[in-house]
N, C-alpha and C positions, 0 to 999 in steps of 0.2 A: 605063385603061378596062376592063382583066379583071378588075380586081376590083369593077367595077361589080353584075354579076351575082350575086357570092357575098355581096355586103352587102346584096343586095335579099333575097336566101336567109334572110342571117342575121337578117333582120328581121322575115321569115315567121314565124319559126321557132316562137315564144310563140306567136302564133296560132292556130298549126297544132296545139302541143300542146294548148292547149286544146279542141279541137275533138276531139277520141281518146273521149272519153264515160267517161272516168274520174273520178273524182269526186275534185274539190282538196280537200286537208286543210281548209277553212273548212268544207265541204260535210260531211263526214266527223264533223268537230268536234259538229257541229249537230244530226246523224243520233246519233251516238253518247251526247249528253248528255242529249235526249229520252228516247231508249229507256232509260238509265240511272237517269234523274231516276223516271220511271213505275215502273221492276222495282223501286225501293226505297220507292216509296209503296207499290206492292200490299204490301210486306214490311211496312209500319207504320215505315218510316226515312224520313221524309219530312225536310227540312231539304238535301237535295245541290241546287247551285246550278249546278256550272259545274267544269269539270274547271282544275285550277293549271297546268300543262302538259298540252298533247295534241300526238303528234307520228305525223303519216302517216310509214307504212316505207316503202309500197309496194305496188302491187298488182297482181295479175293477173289477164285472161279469165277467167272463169268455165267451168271446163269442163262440159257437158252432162253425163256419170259422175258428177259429185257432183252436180247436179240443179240446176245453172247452166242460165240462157237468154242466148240472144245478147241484147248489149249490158250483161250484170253485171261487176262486177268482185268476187274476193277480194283484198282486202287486208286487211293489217297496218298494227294503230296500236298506241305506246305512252300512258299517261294517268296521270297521276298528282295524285289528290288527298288530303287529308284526313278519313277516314272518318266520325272525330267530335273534337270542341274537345278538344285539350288532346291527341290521340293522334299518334305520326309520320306523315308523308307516305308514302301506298299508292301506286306504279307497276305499274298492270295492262299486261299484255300481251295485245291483244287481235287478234282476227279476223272480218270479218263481212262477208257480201255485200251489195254496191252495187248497186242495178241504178235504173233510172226506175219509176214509177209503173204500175201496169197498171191505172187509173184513166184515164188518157188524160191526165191533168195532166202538166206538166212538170217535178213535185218528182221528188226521187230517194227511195228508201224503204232501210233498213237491216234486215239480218237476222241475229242474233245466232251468229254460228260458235265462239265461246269465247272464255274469259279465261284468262288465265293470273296471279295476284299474285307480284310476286318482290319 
């Protein structure tokens, strides 16, 4: 019977993180291929579809000093695709602020913090 309690816990548990206002790697994926798909059309590279791998690192609060609002997150993603036919696979390392909408919608909006190519 005392482990009745801790199995109702542990069943919270995925709910509960969901609920943190961090934004799931699908979310992230979504935010990030947009904004990438458009920086290479304004460039005249139009043809990027879809990243081959995207992998959330991880994220954290947005502190207010770098010019975070409550409820952003910084996080780190890895992405890697193919630049153009016929060249290797590029893994960006990147970082970019999450936050919601200040449109009053409930999409989440992305803000470009850097890349890194290795």
């Amino acid at each position: 019977m005392a482990n009745r309690p801790v199995l109702a816990l542990a069943a919270l548990l995925p709910l509960l993180a969901g609920c943190s206002g961090e934004p799931s790697e699908a979310d992230m994926r979504r935010l990030v291929e947009a904004h990438t798909r458009r920086a290479l059309e304004r460039q005249g590279q139009g043809g990027f579809r879809a990243f081959d791998v995207f992998r959330k690192q991880g994220c954290v609060a947005a502190k207010s000093k770098s010019g975070g609002k409550p409820g952003q997150y910084d996080c780190y993603y890895a992405a890697t695709f193919v630049p153009q036919p016929g060249q290797p696979p590029l893994t960006v390392n990147g970082k970019g602020r999450f936050g919601k909408s200040e449109t009053g919608d409930k999409g989440l909006v992305f803000e470009d913090l850097g890349a890194q190519p290795r």
